[in-house]
C-alpha positions as CSV (number, residue, x, y, z in Angstrom):
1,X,0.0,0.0,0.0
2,X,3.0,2.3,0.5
3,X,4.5,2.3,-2.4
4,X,1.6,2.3,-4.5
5,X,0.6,5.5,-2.5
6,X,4.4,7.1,-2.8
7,X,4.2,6.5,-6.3
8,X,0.8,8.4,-7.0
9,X,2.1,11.4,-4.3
10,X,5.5,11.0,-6.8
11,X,3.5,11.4,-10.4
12,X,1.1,13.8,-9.2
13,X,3.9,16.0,-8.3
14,X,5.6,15.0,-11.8
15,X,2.3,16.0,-14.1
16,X,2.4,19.0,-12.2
17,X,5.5,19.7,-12.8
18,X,5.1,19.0,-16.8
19,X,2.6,21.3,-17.3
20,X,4.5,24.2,-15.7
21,X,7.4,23.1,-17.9
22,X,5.1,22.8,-21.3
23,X,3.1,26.2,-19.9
24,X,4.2,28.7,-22.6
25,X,2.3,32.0,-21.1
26,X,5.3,32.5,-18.7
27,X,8.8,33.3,-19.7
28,X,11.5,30.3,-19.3
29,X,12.4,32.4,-15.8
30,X,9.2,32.6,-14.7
31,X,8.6,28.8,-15.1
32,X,12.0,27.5,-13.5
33,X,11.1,29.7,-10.0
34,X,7.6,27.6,-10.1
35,X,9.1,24.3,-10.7
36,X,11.0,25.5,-7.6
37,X,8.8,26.0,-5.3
38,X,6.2,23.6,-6.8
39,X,9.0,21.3,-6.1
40,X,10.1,22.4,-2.4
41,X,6.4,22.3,-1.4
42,X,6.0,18.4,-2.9
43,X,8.9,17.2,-1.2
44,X,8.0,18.5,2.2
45,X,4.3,17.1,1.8
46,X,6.0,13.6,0.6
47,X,8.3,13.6,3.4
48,X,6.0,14.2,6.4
49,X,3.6,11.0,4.2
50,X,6.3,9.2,3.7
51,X,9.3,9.2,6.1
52,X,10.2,7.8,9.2
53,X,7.3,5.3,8.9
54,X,6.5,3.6,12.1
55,X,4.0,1.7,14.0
56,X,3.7,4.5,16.6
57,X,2.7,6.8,13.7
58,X,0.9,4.2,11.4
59,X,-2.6,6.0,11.7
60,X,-1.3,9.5,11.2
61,X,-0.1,8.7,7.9
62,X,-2.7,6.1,6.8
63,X,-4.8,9.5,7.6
64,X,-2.7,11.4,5.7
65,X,-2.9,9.0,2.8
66,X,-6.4,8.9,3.1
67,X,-7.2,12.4,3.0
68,X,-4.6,13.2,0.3
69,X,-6.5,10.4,-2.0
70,X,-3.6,8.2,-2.2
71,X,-5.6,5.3,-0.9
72,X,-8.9,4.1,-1.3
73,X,-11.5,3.4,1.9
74,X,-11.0,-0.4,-0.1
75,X,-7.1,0.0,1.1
76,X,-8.2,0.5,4.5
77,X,-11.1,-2.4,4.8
78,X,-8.5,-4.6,6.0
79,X,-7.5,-2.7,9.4
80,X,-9.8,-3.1,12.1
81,X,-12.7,-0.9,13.2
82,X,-10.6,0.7,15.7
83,X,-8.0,2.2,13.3
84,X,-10.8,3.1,10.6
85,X,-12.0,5.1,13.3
86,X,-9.1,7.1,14.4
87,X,-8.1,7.2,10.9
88,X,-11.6,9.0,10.2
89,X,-11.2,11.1,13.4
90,X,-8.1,12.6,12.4
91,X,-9.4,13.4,8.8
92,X,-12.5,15.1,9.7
93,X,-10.2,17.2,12.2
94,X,-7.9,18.3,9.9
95,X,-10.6,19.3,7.5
């Protein structure tokens, strides 16, 4: 489930990227400080999903998957009703 997740956060972050690149109303400039910070902000987002995965933090980042619709509530049906819940909990807090 992680990697398929990892992979969507990476090509979402890599379409975006593309159309900056192919965007041709901005001058070349104009693009490369986008890709920039495009860039910056999808690493930091991918790092606090991705890194330092651990059991202790397991249902922050399923929620963070979740919410960032890199998995499905079909991913989650195998965890137990306890985790669904928190999972859920966290979600509708942070919205």
């Amino acid at each position: 489930m992680k990697d398929r997740a990892l992979d969507l956060a990476c090509q979402r972050t890599l379409d975006s990227l593309s159309e900056i690149i192919s965007s041709e109303d901005k001058s070349a400039h104009e693009r490369y400080l986008q890709l920039w910070k495009t860039m910056k902000a999808a690493d930091k987002n991918i790092a606090r999903m991705f890194n330092n995965l651990k059991r202790s933090s397991a249902i922050l980042q399923l929620a963070q998957w979740k919410l960032n619709d890199l998995i499905t509530d079909r991913d989650l049906d195998s965890f137990s009703p306890d985790t669904l819940k928190s999972v859920n909990i966290l979600i509708e807090s942070w919205q």
